[in-house]
N, C-alpha and C positions, 0 to 999 in steps of 0.2 A: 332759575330753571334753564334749562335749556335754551342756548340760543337768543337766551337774554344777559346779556355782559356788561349792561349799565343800571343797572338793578341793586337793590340789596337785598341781602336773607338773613335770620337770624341764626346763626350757631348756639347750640351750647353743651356743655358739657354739664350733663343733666344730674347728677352724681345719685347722692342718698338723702336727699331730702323730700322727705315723701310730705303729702298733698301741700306743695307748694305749684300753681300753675307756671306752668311756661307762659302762657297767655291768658289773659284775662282782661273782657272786653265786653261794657254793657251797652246797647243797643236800645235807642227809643223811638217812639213812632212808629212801630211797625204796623202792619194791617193784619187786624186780629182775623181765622180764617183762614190766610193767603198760607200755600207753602211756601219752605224755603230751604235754602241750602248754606248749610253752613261748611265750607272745608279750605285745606290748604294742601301743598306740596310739600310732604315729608322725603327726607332719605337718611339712612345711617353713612356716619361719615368716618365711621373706621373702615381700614383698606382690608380688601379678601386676606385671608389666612392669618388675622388676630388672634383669634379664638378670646375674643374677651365679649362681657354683655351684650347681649340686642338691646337694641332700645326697646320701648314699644308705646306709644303716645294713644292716650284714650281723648275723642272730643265729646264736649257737653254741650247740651242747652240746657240752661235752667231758665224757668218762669220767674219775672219777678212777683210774685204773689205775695200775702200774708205769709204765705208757710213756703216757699223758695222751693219750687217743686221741680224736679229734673223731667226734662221732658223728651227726651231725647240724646242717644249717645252711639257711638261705635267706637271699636278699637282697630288701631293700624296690624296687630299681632306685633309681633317678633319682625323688627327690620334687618332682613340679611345685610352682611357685608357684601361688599362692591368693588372690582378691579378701580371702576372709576365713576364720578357720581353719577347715581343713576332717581330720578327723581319720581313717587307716585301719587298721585292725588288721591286722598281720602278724603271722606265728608258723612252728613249725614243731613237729614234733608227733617222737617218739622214743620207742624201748625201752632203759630202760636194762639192761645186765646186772650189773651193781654195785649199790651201793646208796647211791652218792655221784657228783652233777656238780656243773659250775661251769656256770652261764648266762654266756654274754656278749652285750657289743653291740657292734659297733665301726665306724668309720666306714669303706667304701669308698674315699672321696675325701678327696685332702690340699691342700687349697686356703685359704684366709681369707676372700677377698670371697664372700662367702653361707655357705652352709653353715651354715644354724641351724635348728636344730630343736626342739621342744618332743617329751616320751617322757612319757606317763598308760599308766596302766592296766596296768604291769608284772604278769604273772602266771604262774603255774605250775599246771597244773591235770591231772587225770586224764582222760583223754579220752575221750568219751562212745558214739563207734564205732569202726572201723575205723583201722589208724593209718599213715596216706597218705603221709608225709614230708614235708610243708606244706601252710600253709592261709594262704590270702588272701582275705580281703573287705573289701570299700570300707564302710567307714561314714561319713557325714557327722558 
């Protein structure tokens, strides 16, 4: 992300294979009750005037339960192309009542020509207010 140069993100060139995650990630011990936040730093990493696919990355929470119940999710949309990387945090914020999920990520669109994207800043955190069911803000 930004202004961070010793870091690492993950790329990838997300193609056509659909419900394969980008990320997949279960989580235990949590405080049944408590919100929280699940998100990371997305951006499309094709250059302005491509004209090839958007990406577009949906996240989950699923409950580990008997019956593996999603409990939670938001999608990024359609990630414009960019002169130069430009990065957004999305997330989406949940109660779990267990005390075990899985994070996902997974691509909306099943295409090859475009479709790549660069993911920083993976996180899981306890939420500081109110807990909305998403949260979106533009960061450069």
């Amino acid at each position: 992300t930004k202004d961070d140069d010793g870091g690492y993100m993950f790329l990838a060139d997300v193609g056509n294979e659909s419900h394969q995650p980008l990320f997949n990630y279960k989580v235990n011990n949590l405080s049944s009750g408590v919100c929280y936040e699940f998100s990371a730093d997305i951006t499309n990493v094709v250059k302005s005037g491509s004209n090839l696919t958007k990406p577009n990355v949906r996240l989950e929470v699923w409950e580990k339960d008997k019956n593996g119940t999603l409990i939670a999710q938001t999608s990024t949309g359609n990630l414009s192309e960019c002169g130069t990387m430009s990065w957004s945090k999305y997330g989406v914020s949940f109660v779990p009542t267990s005390t075990s999920v899985t994070l996902l990520m997974v691509s909306n669109i099943f295409e090859t020509r475009g479709n790549d994207i660069a993911i920083d800043d993976i996180e899981l955190s306890v939420c500081s207010g109110n807990c909305s069911g998403f949260v979106f803000s533009k960061v450069s």
